[in-house]
N, C-alpha and C positions, 0 to 999 in steps of 0.2 A: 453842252454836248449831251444826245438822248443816251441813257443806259439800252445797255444792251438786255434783250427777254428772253431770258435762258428760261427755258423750261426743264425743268428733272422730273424725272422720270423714277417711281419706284413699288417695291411691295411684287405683284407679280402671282402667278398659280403655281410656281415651281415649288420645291422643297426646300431651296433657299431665300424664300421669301423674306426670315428675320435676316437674315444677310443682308439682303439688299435693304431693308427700313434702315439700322445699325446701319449701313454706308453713306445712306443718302441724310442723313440725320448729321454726320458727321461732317458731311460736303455743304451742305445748308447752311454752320455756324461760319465757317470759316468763309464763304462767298464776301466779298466785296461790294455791299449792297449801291457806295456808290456807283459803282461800274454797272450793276445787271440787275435788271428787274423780274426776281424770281418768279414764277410761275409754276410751285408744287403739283403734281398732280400723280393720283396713288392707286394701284390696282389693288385693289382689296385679292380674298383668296380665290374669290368665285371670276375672277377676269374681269369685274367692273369699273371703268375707269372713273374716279372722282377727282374734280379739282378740290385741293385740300388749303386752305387761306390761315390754317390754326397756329400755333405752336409748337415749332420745331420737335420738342422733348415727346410730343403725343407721339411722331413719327419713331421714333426711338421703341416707346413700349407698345406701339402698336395700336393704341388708345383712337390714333388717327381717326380709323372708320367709325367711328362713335361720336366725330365731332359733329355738333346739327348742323354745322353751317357746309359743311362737303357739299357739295353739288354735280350732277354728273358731265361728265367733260368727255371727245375724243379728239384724236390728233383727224385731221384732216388727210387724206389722201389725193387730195386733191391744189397741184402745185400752185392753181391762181391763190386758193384760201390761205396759203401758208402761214397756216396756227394751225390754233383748236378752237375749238366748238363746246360752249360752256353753257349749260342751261339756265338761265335768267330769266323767272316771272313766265315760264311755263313757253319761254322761246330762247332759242340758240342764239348766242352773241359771238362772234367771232373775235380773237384774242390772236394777235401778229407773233408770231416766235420768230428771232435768230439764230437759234443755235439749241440744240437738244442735247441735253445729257440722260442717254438712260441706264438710270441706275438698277438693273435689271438682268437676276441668273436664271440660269438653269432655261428648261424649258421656256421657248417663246420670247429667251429674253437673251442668251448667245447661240443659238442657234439657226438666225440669218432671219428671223419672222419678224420681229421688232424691227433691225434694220431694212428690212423690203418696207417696210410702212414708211418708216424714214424717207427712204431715197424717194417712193412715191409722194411723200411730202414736199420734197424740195428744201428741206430745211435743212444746214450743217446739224452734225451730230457727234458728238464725239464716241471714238470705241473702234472696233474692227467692221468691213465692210460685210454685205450679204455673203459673198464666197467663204472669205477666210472667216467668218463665225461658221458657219455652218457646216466646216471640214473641219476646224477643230473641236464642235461640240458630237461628231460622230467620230469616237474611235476610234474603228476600224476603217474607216477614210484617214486618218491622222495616221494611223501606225501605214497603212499601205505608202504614202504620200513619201513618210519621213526616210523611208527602208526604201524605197527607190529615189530619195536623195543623198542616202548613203550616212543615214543619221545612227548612229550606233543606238538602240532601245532594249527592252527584256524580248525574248524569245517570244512571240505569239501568234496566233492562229484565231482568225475571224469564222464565223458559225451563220448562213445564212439562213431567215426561217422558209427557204424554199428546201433547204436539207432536211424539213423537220419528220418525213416518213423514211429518213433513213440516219437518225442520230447514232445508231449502234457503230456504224462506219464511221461518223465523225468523232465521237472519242475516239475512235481507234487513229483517227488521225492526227488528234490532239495529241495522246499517250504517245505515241511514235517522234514529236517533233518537240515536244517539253516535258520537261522531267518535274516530278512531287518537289514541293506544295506547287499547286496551281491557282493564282488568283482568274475568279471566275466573275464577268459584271456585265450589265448590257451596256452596248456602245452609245446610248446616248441618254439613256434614263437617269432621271437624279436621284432614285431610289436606289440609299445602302444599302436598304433590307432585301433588295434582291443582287447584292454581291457577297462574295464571298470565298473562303479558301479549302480547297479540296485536296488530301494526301491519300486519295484510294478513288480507284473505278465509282463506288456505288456515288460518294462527293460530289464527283465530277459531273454526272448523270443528271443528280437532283439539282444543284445546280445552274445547270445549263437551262433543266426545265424551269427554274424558276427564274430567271433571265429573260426566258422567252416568253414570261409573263406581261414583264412592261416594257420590250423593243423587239423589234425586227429582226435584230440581229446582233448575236452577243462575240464578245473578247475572251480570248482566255490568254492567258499568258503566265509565263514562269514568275513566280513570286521570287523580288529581290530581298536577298538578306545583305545590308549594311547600312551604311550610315544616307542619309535622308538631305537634300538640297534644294535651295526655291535661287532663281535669276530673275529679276525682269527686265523687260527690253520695250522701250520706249520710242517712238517713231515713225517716221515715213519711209522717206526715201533713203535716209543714211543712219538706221536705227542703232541704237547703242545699249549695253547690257549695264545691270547695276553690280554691283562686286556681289560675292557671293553669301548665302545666308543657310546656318545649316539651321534646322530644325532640332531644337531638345531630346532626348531619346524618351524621357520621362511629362514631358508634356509637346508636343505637336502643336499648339498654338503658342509657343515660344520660340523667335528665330534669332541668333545669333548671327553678328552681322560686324566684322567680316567672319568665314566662317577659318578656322585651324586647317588651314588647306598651305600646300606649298605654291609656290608662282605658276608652276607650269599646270599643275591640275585646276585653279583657278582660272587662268586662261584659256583652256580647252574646256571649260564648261561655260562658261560667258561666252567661245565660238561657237559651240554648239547650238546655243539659246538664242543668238543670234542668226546662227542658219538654217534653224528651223523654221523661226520667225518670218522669211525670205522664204522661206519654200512654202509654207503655209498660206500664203500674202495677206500676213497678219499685216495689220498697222495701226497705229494709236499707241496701242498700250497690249501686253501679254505677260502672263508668269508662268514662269515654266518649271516643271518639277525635273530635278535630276539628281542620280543615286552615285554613290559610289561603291562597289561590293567588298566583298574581302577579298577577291581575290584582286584585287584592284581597275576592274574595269569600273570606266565610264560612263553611263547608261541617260539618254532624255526620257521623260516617263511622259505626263496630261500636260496639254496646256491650259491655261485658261485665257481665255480672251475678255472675259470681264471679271476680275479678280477682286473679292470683299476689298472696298476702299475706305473703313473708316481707318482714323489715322495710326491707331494701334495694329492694323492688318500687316502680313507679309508684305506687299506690294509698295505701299507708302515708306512703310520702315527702310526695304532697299533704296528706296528712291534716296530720301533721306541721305539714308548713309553716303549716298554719290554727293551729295551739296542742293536736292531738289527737295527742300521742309518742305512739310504739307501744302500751307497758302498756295507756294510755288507752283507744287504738281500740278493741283487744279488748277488753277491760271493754265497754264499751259497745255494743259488738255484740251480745256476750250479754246485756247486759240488758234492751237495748230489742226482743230476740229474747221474754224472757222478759214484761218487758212488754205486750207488744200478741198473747201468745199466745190471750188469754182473750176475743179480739172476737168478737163475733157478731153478722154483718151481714144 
């Protein structure tokens, strides 16, 4: 029986770049080589695509684009070609893929631009489709979306840059609808260095203006004070949540799983994760953040739709905890990528 030619996809220009090497490094060991005949290939930081033939561990520290033997490769766009196009002796060969994994955040990689290449490829792919990446890699789409399906979230207020010759109005409208501290970030940039938390007018202002440095259009919202929650939800048509996972207060990449939660607050945040999911029309895979305050409301915060997948990550670890070990996950990413390739709605 022929193996199947997964192609992975990783590396990327976003600022999660070591994220995705670190996932795809992790997804790589574990593959089942007699099942799939991998097919690496890695965007350095500058958006260059190289097919990468080396050793796993270079992907890892990054060493990848330094191997000689890289070569430069693209996905085809074009559904007769269905692969890539890999440079050979100073001509393109063409290489068949079944199924794409792109392991690939931030910028150009959940934001709906990777999977448009995709679907103009014709190839299965595993991950969320062009809409649902692309509404929840813009915030201020995600909070409007969630808040008119009645998803309980922190108080916020989106900031267009066509308001930008009358900001003095729009703090005032900020100030008027959320109360100090105010977490301030653009809605789609993967720059932290331009987020940030504001407890006074002048905060709020600078802020905003450096927000409006790297997006279109920024978030602001009431900063939540309590305890800290990750869910993920797995699926298509009948998606399912993993139990819940709190977050350490003293280290943030530490998740606690299941978290010290009572039954019914555990189930109203696994609903929630789950009907956000649905409202979003997320599918494949999502992790969702969500808070619980002191005064004990319930809150969904970010999603992500391509969530760090080495095995140590949030995302795996819940899966995990439901009875999905790593191997599993993947297996099953790719299948049900491959699975539900052939719909037509």
């Amino acid at each position: 029986m022929a193996r199947i030619r997964l192609l992975v996809l990783f590396g990327g220009v976003s600022g999660e770049y070591q994220a995705s090497l670190v996932s795809a490094a992790s997804i790589l060991r574990v593959l089942n080589t007699e099942k799939y005949e991998i097919v690496p290939v890695g965007i350095n930081k500058k958006g260059r695509w190289l097919y990468f033939p080396g050793d796993y561990d270079e992907i890892a520290t990054g060493k990848w684009v330094e191997n000689p033997d890289c070569t430069p490769a693209v996905l085809s766009p074009d559904p007769a070609h269905n692969g890539i196009l890999i440079l050979d002796d100073g001509h393109y060969t063409l290489k068949r893929i079944d199924v794409i994994f792109p392991l690939l955040q931030g910028i150009y990689g959940e934001d709906g631009t990777i999977q448009g290449l995709c679907e103009l490829s014709g190839i299965p792919y595993v991950g969320n489709n062009v809409c649902g990446s692309a509404v929840c890699r813009n915030k201020s789409l995600t909070h409007t979306l969630l808040t008119a399906a009645g998803i309980p979230m922190p108080r916020w207020v989106s900031v267009s840059r066509r308001n930008l010759n009358r900001l003095e109005h729009e703090y005032d409208r900020i100030i008027e609808k959320l109360d100090y501290p105010i977490y301030v970030k653009p809605s789609c940039s993967d720059s932290s260095n331009a987020s940030g938390v504001a407890v006074n007018r002048e905060q709020l202002a600078a802020l905003v203006k450096r927000a409006f440095t790297r997006d279109s259009s920024v978030l602001a919202e009431e900063l939540v004070e309590g305890r800290e929650f990750r869910v993920g939800v797995f699926g298509y048509d009948l998606p399912f949540a993993s139990f819940v996972g709190e977050l350490k207060k003293d280290d943030k990449k530490q998740i606690i799983v299941p978290a010290d939660l009572d039954d019914d607050t555990a189930r109203i945040m696994r609903e929630l994760a789950i009907n956000a999911y649905c409202a979003l029309e997320c599918q494949s895979l999502a992790l969702f953040d969500l808070y619980c305050t002191e005064r004990g409301d319930i809150l969904l915060g970010e999603v992500n739709t391509m969530p760090e997948l080495a095995e140590a990550a949030a995302y795996p670890t819940l899966m995990a905890d439901l009875g999905m070990r790593y191997p599993y996950l993947v297996e099953k990413l790719i299948e049900q990528a491959i699975e539900h390739s052939d719909r037509v709605f």
